[in-house]
C-alpha positions in Angstrom: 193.8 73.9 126.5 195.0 70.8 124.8 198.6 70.1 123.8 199.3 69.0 120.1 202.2 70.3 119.1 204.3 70.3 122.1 202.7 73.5 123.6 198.9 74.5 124.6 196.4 75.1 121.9 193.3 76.7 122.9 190.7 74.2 122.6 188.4 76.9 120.8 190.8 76.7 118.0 189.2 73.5 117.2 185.7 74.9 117.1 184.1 72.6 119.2 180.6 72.1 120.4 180.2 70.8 123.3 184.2 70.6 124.9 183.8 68.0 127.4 186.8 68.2 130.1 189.0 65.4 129.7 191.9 66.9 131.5 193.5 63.5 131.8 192.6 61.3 129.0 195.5 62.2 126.5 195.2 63.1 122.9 192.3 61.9 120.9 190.3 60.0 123.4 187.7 60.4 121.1 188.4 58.0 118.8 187.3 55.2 121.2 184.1 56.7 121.2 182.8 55.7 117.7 179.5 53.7 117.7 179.1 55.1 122.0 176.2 57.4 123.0 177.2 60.2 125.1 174.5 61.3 127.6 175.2 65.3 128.7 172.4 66.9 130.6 169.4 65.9 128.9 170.5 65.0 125.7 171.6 61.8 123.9 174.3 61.8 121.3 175.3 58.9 118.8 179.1 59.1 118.1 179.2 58.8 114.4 182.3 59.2 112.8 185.7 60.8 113.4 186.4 64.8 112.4 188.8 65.2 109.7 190.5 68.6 109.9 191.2 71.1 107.7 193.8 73.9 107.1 191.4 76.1 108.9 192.5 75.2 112.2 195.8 77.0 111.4 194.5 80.2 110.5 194.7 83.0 112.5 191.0 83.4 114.1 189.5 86.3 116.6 192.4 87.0 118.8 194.4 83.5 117.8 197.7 84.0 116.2 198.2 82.2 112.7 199.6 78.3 113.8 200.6 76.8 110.7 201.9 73.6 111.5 198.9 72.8 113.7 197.1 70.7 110.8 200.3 69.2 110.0 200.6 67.9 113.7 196.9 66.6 113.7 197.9 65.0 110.1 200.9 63.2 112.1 199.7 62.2 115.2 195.6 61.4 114.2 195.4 61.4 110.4 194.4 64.9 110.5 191.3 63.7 112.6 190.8 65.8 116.0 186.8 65.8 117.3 183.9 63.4 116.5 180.1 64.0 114.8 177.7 62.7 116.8 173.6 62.4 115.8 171.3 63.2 118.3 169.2 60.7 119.4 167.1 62.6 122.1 167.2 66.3 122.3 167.1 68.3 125.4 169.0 71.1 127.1 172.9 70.9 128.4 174.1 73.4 130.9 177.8 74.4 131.3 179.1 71.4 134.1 176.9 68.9 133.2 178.6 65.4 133.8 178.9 63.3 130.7 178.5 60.0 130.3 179.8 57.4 127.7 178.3 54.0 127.0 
């Protein structure tokens, strides 16, 4: 769960791929990431740019209830950026609990 809009949002709202555990980092840690590789498991990813949302976030989605201010929040608080794209660099295989590392 991450908290954008002063309660938890399930982080599968968000659609992401891989969801790294950053319990403790605050919102939008990613967006120091920009230009890093990330290193999880076996692979290599180049952080390439930022992930602008769109209203999809706020629609209601298998068992998620409609949450249409969500986009609106992101929009506030991370010009309606929430994730990165990253290129890989070297394939491989990831496993659930895989450390990550950024450099």
């Amino acid at each position: 769960m991450i908290t954008l809009v002063d309660e938890p949002v399930p982080a599968r709202r968000l659609r992401p791929n891989p969801l790294l555990d950053l319990e403790h980092a605050g919102p939008f840690p990613e967006d120091g990431w920009l230009g890093c590789t990330l290193r999880i498991g076996t692979i290599e990813l180049r952080i390439v740019s930022r992930c602008q949302r769109c209203m999809m976030v706020g629609h209601s989605q298998a068992a998620l209830e409609s949450r249409p201010r969500l986009l609106k929040r992101i929009g506030t608080l991370n010009a309606a950026c929430a994730g990165v794209y990253a290129k890989v660099t070297v394939p491989g295989d990831l496993s659930e609990g895989d450390s990550a590392i950024l450099t």
